[in-house]
Structures are given as C-alpha cells and as structure tokens.
PALO-418295 format. One line per field, with one value per residue (C-alpha): x, y, z; residue number from 1. Coordinates in steps of 0.05 Angstrom, whole numbers, plus 5000, padded with zeros to 4 digits. Example, Ala and Ser with C-alpha at 12.3 -4.5 7.8 and 13.67 -1.06 7.14 Angstrom:
<atoms>
px	5246/5273
py	4910/4979
pz	5156/5143
num	1/2
</atoms>
This chain:
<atoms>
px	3079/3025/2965/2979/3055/3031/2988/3036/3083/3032/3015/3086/3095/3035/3045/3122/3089/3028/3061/3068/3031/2951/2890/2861/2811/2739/2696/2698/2701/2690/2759/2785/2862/2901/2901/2964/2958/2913/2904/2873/2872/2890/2940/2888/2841/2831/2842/2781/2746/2705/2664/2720/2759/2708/2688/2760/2775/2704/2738/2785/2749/2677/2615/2620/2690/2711/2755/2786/2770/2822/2815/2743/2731/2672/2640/2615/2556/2554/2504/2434/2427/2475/2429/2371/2398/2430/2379/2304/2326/2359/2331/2318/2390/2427/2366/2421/2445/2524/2551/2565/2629/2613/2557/2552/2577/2508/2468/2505/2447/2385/2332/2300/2351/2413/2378/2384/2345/2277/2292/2292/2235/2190/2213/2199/2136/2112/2145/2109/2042/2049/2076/2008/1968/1992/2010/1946/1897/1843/1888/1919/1999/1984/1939/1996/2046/2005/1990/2070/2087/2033/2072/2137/2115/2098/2166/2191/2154/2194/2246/2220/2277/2330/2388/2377/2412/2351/2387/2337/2282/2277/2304/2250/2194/2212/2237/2167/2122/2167/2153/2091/2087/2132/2125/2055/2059/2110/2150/2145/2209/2243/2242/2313/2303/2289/2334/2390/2369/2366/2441/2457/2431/2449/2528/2520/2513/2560/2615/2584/2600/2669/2733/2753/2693/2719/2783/2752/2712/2778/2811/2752/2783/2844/2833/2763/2823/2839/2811/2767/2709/2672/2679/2629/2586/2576/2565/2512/2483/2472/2446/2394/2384/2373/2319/2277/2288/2253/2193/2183/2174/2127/2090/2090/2063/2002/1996/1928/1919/1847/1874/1943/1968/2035/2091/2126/2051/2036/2103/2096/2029/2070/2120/2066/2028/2095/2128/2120/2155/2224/2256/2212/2246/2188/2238/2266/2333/2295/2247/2300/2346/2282/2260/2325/2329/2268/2279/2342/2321/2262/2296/2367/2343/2282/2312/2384/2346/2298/2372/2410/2340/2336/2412/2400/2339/2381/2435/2382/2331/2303/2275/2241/2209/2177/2164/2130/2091/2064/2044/2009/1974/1943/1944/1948/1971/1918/1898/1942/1985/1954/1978/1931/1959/2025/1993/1969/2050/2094/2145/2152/2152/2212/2256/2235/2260/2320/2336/2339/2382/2426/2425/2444/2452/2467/2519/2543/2487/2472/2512/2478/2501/2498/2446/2476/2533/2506/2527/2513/2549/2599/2621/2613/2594/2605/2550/2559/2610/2592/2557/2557/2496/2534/2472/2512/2525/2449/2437/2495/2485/2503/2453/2390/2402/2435/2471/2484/2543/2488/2414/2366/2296/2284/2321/2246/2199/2184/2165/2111/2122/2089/2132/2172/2199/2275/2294/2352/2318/2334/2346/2308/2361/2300/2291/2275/2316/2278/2278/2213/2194/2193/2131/2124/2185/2153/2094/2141/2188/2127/2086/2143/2176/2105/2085/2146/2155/2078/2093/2158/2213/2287/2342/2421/2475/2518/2505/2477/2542/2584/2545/2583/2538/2595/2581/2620/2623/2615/2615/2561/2519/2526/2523/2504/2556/2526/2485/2448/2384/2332/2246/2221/2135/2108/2041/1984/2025
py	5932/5986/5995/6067/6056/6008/6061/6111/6073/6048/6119/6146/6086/6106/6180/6166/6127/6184/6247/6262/6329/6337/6302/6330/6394/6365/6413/6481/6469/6516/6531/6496/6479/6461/6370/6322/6251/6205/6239/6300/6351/6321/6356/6419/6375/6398/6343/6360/6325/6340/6399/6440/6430/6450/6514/6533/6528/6564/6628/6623/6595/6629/6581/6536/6506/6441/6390/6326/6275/6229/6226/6242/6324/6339/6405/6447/6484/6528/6582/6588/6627/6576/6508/6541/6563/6487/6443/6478/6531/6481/6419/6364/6384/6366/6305/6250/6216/6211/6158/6148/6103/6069/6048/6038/5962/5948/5996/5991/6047/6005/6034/6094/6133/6116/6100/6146/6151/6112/6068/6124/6159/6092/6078/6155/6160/6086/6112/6170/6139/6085/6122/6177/6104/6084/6138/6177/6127/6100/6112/6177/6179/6237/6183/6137/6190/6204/6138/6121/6174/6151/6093/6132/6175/6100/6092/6147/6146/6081/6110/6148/6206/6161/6190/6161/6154/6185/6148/6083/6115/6174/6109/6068/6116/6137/6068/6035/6090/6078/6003/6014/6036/5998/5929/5937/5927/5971/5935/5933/5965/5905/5860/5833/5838/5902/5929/5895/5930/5995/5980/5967/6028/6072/6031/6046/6120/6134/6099/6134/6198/6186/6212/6129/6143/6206/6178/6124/6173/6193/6131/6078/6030/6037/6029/5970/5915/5931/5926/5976/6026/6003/5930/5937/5976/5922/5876/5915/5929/5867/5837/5894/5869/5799/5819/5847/5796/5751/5801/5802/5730/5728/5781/5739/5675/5717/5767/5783/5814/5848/5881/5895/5923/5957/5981/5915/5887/5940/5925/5854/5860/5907/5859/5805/5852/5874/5803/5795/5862/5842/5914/5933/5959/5928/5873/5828/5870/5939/5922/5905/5967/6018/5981/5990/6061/6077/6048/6072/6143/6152/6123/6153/6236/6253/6209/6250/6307/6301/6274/6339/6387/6351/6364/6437/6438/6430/6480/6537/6510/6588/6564/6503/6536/6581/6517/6490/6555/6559/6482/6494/6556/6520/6451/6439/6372/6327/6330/6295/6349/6350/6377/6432/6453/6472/6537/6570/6550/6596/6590/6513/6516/6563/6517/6448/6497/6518/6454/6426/6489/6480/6395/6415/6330/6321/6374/6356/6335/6279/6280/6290/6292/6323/6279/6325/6375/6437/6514/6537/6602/6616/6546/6483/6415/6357/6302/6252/6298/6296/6357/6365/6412/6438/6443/6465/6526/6551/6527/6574/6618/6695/6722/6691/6678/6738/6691/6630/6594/6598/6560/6628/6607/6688/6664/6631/6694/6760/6822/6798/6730/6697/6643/6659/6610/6619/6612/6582/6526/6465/6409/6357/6385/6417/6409/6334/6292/6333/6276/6229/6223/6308/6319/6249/6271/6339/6310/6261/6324/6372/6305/6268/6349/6374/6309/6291/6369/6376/6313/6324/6365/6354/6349/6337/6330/6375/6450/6478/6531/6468/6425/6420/6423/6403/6341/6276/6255/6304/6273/6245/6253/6302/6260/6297/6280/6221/6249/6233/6270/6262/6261/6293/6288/6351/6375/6352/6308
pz	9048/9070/9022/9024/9000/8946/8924/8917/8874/8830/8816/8806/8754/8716/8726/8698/8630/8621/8628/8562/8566/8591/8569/8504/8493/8508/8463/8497/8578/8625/8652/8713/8737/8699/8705/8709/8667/8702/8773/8745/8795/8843/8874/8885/8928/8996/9050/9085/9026/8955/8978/9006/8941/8901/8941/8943/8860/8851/8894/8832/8776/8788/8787/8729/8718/8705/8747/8727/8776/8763/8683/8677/8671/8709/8700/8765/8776/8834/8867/8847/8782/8757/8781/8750/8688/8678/8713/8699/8630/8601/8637/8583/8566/8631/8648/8639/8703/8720/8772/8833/8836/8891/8886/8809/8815/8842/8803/8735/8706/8730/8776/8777/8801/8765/8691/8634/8566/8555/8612/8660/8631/8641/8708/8736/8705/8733/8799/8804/8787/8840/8893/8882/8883/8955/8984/8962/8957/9005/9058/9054/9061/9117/9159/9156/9173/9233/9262/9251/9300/9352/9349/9360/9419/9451/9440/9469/9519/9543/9549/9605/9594/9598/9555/9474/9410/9372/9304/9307/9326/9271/9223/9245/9234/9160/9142/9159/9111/9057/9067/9077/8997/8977/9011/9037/9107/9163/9221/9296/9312/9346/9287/9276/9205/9204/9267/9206/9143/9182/9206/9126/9116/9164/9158/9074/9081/9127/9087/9019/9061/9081/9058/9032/8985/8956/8940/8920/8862/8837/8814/8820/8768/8797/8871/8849/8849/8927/8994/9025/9035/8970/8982/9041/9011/8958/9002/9043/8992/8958/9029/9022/8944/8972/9023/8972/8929/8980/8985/8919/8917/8970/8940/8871/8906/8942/8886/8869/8795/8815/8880/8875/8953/8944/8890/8883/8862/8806/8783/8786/8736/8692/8679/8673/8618/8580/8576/8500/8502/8490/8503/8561/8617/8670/8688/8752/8759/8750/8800/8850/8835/8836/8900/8930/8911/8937/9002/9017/8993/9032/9098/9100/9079/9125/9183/9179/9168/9235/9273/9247/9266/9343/9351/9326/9371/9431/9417/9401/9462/9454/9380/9407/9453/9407/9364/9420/9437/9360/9372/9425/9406/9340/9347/9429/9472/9450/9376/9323/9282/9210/9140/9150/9209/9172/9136/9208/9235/9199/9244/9257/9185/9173/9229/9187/9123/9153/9175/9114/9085/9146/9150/9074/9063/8992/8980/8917/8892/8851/8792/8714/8653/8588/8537/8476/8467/8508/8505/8567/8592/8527/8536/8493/8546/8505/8503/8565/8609/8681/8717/8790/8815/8875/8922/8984/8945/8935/9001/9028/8982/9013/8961/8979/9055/9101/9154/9107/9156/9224/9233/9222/9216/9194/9127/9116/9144/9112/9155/9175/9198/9142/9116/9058/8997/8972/8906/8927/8971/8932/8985/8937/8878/8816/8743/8709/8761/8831/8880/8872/8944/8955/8977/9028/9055/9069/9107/9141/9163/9182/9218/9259/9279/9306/9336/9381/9398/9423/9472/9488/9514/9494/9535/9533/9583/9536/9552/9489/9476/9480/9429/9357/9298/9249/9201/9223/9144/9092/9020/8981/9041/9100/9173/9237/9288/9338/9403/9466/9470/9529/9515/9566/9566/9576/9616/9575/9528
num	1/2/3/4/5/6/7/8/9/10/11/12/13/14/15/16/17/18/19/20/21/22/23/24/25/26/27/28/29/30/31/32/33/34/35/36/37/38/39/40/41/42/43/44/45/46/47/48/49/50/51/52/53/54/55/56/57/58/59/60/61/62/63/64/65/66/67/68/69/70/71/72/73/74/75/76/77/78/79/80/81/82/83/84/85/86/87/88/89/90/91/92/93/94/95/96/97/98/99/100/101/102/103/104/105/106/107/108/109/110/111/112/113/114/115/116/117/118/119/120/121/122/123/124/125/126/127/128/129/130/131/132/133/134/135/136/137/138/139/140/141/142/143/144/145/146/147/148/149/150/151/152/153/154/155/156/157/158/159/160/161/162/163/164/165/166/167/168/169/170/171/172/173/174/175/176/177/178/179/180/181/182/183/184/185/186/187/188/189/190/191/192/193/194/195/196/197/198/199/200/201/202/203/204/205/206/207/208/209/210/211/212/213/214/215/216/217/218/219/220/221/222/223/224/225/226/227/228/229/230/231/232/233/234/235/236/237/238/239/240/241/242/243/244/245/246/247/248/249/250/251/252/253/254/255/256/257/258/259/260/261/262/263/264/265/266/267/268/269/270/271/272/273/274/275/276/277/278/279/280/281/282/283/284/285/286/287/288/289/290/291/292/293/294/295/296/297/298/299/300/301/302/303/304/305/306/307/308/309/310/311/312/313/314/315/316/317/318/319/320/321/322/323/324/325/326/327/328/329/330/331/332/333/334/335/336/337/338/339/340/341/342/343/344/345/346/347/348/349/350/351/352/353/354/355/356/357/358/359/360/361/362/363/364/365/366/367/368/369/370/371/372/373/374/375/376/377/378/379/380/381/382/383/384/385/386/387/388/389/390/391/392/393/394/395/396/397/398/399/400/401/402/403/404/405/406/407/408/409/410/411/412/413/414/415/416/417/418/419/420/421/422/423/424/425/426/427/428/429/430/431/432/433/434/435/436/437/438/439/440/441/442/443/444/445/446/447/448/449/450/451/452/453/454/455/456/457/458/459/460/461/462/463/464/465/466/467/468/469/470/471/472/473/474/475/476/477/478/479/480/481/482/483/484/485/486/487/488/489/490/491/492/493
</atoms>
C-alpha cells in the first residue's frame, strides 16, 4: 500500500477519535482560521507550500494571526512595523528560540542557534567574542576574505569560459573563511573531504527547503515513524557531526593552552577551565552543535546569496555593466577590492542590498518564542507559543520598497545616488536572535561580488528575457533554480 494512502487513513482514524470540537483557548491569540483536531489548519494551506499559505490568511487575518500547524498554534508576524514592534520593542520578550522539526532530532536545543535560556545566552556571548578574536585579530577577516577570492579568480580562470555550475565554487569560497575561524585552516578546493561536506550541505538545505519538509512541520511526530525527507537529513547531518568530531580531536591532541588558533581551541580551554562546573554549558555536545551551526550558517546564506545575485546579474546584464563601470571607476583591474572601497560604490552597494531583499532566503524566518505570557497588539501570547517573524514580508513589503515583486537596485538609493538604508531590510532577521555571522557575511558579499565582477564578465547561453528567477525550493530556505553561467576575463583583469 502507497505511503501516501497509509497516510490518509491514519489521519481519518485519528481525525474520526479527535473531533470532538477544537483545541482549547490558548490565553488571548491573535485570530486566525478557525483549526480541525490534530491537522490544524490544514485544509487552508496552499499547495505551493508554507509561505503562500501564510501570505494568503494574512490578506484575511491582517499581520499577526495565529495558525495551528498540525496541533501546535503558531502565531504570525508579518510586515515591518509588526517585526520591530515584536522582535526589537519587545525583544527580551520574544528572545526564546522555537524549532525547526526537522532538524531538531539532531539539535534537540543545543548549539548556539537552537538553545534557549542561560544556555543560549553563554553560548552567543562566547560566540561572539571568538568569532571578533579570529576574524578580527592579527589577521583581519577582510585580508582573508581577499586572498580567498584570489584563489577563486584562479579558479575561474580554469575554466577558461567554459559553461559552469557556479554552486561549488561560490560554496567553496564561503565554506573555507568560515573554516578558517572555526577550524583554523581553509581547503584547497579539490579535497574529497571537503568537495563531501559541501555536498551534505548543499543536499541538507535543499531538502530543509522542500515541500516533504513542510509537511513534515505539520505532523513531525506523526510522520518521524516513516520513511522520508527527514530521515536524510539526519543522516547528513550527523556525517557532518562526525567530521567535526574528528577535528576536534585533533585539535585536542595539538592544542596549545598559551596560543590557542581557532574557535574549537578557545572552546576547548573553556571547557578545560569550567570542568568543576557541573551546570556549565562549555561541553562536548555544545561544542559540536555550535560548530555545526556555525558552519552550515556561514556556508549555505552568502553562497546562495552570491548564486541567486550572478543569476540576477545575467538577466539584468544592463545592471552589471554599471556595476562593472563603478568598479572600475574606483577601484580599477588591478588592485584588490577593499572594505573601504564600499563607501565610494553606492551603486554596487544597492545591487549586493537588493539582492539580498530579492534572494529574500530565509522567508519565514527562524522561528522564536515567547519566554513569558506577552500582550502584544490587544492580544495575550502565552509563555512558550511559537512566533514566526515572516521576513519575506518586510522584505516585500509595498511600504518601504516601490516595486517589491522585481530586482530594483533604486529601492537602496535616494535622489542623489547615495546609498540609502530601509527599515524594512532585515535579511539577517533583528532584535536579540540577529544572525551571529552579519557583518562577515557582509564583507564576504561586498569582497567575493566586486572581485569576480572587476575580472570577469558573465555569460549564459539562456537569453536574459528567457531566464526564470523563480526559487526551485521555497520553505525554510529559498533555492535559486540551478544555472550555467560563463567567466569571461575582461581587458586588464
């Protein structure tokens, strides 16, 4: 019998033996449709996936209102005044951390980016501190940045404008500074151990993003006892898990107490200096789960981000040329682009912006919760209920940008083409929980964008009318469909 007809069944028996009216009042929600016994609103979901849904019940609902998810009511923020009034006015307020189903078997609230409470607190604050260390210590994060994409353009230059995949590439390059943080050393990009772990990643992101996983978010402990999407994502997962298991261990044998070289070091001498602290959170399992949340962070965003921008690049060839033209003007064909550069290239600046508002790749956000029963907007959010900070919707929001469906660097200049900052710009989400790794990925965007575009042209065999922008996945993540793109060098470069 067909998964998909066991499925049904099973949910027409329970569905039979719970309808005996709706789940019960949870303090004062905000209101929402109205939810059936264990499948919630299910029924109202959109096929096209989570994000649809939800922008369809806000036309109804407004932009906080509540879904059931399955059983669990979830409460919705959408558009920017709402984000900011939730997430920054009342920040410590909605500073808890919800789940991700699928990925929660390996996180299970450990790590940075999945811990609430103390245990969060410690690790963000230890995060941050290290992170500042290595990436801003004796050798800057923008000098690393820099000599990473010399080492790209040799790439690239390989290729001698054969038609690409960019995927590995823009992988490779983000994948090795985060290493080079976290891990202490970056890898030559045909290293089979790393060519894998950028497959894991690149595999575990995509299949985070599909449709499988949203179902899967519905009815988790339901659909946990079968086959499917979030049975491979363990096990990617835990292969990554494994790999830096073995680093750490290496990194224990040569660890040196009086020159520590990377994160996984300064952690290691934490634990080492709080093991007589029997609650400390500066332990094996947190180390692996921050690791692992660092690494897959600060490869999978910038890398989709620069993959989205070079497919953008070649349907709007008009903007890259004046991309190119700004490069040229301030930094020209044989000087490194530098941070600096970025305040004299208003315009390079405002595509890299838009880019990111366009890429939009975390539309629902991560989700929070509640730490305490919260009024917020007449309504009464009970302690622990689930918030989703619709991001998509500040991104897109019709308020703040004037053409919010269509790539418009102007969205990012004033009148006089100085670059201009949007209150509703929150790719890196705001408040307590703002993404760690904000202002590398920055650099990494501004570095890796200037340097490729001062040596190259790009190229496709698609004419740029006929190239599709949509997403291939849109869920937890947002996936540029796959391309071919041709480097081209150009005069000088």
């Amino acid at each position: 019998m067909e998964l998909s007809v066991l499925f049904f069944l099973a949910l027409l028996g329970l569905l039979l033996l719970l309808a005996r009216g709706h789940p019960k009042g949870h303090g004062r929600l905000p209101p929402g449709p109205h939810p059936l016994p264990f499948v919630g609103n299910l029924l109202q979901m959109d096929r096209r996936g989570l994000l649809k849904s939800f922008m369809k019940l806000r036309e109804k609902y407004g932009d906080v209102f509540t879904v059931y998810l399955g059983p669990r009511p979830i409460v919705m923020l959408c558009g920017t005044e709402a984000l900011r009034e939730a997430l920054v006015d009342q920040a410590e307020a909605f500073s808890g951390r919800g789940k991700i189903a699928i990925v929660d078997p390996i996180f299970k609230g450990f790590g940075v980016i999945f811990a609430n409470g103390e245990r969060w607190k410690a690790l963000r604050r230890f995060s941050l501190a290290t992170m500042r260390d290595f990436g801003m210590g004796k050798r800057s994060i923008e000098q690393k940045i820099q000599e990473e994409a010399q080492c790209l353009i040799e790439e690239l230059r390989k290729t001698q404008g054969a038609l690409k995949d960019p995927t590995l590439y823009f992988h490779s390059v983000t994948a090795n500074i985060i290493c080079s943080i976290v891990f202490g050393e970056r890898f030559d990009y045909k290293d089979p151990r790393f060519l894998r772990l950028l497959d894991l990643f690149y595999q575990t992101f995509s299949l985070i993003s599909s449709l499988s996983s949203q179902m899967f978010e519905l009815f988790s402990n339901f659909l946990k006892y079968f086959p499917g999407t979030h049975r491979q994502v363990y096990k990617n997962l835990q292969e990554i898990n494994t790999f830096i298991g073995h680093s750490v261990e290496e990194h224990r044998r040569a660890l040196d107490p009086s020159a520590p070289r990377d994160f996984i070091d300064t952690y290691l001498l934490r634990m080492d200096k709080d093991k007589d602290i029997p609650d400390s959170e500066f332990h094996h399992k947190n180390l692996i789960l921050t690791t692992l949340a660092l690494f897959f962070a600060g490869t999978e965003t910038t890398s989709t981000t620069l993959r989205y921008g070079f497919l953008i690049m070649l349907k709007y060839p008009h903007i890259t040329e004046k991309v190119q033209k700004e490069i040229d003007q301030v930094i020209g064909p044989h000087r490194p682009p530098a941070l600096d550069d970025r305040a004299n290239m208003p315009y390079t600046d405002a595509v890299i912006h838009e880019m990111q508002r366009f890429g939009d790749l975390i539309p629902l956000g991560v989700p929070h919760t509640v730490i305490k029963d919260t009024y917020f907007r007449g309504y009464i959010i009970p302690k622990d209920t689930e918030v989703y900070p619709i991001l998509s919707s500040a991104l897109h929001d019709p308020l703040y940008f004037e053409k919010p469906d269509s790539f418009n660097p102007d969205h990012f200049l004033d009148a006089n083409g100085a670059l201009k900052k949007s209150e509703a710009f929150v790719p890196f989400s705001i408040g307590k929980r703002i993404c760690l790794g904000e202002g590398i990925a920055r650099n990494e965007l501004f570095l890796f964008f200037t340097t490729i575009l001062q040596h190259f042209s790009v190229a496709s065999p698609v004419a740029p009318k006929d190239i599709d922008l949509t997403p291939r996945e849109s869920g937890v993540g947002k996936l540029p469909p796959t391309y071919q793109i041709r480097f081209l060098p150009r005069g000088g470069g």
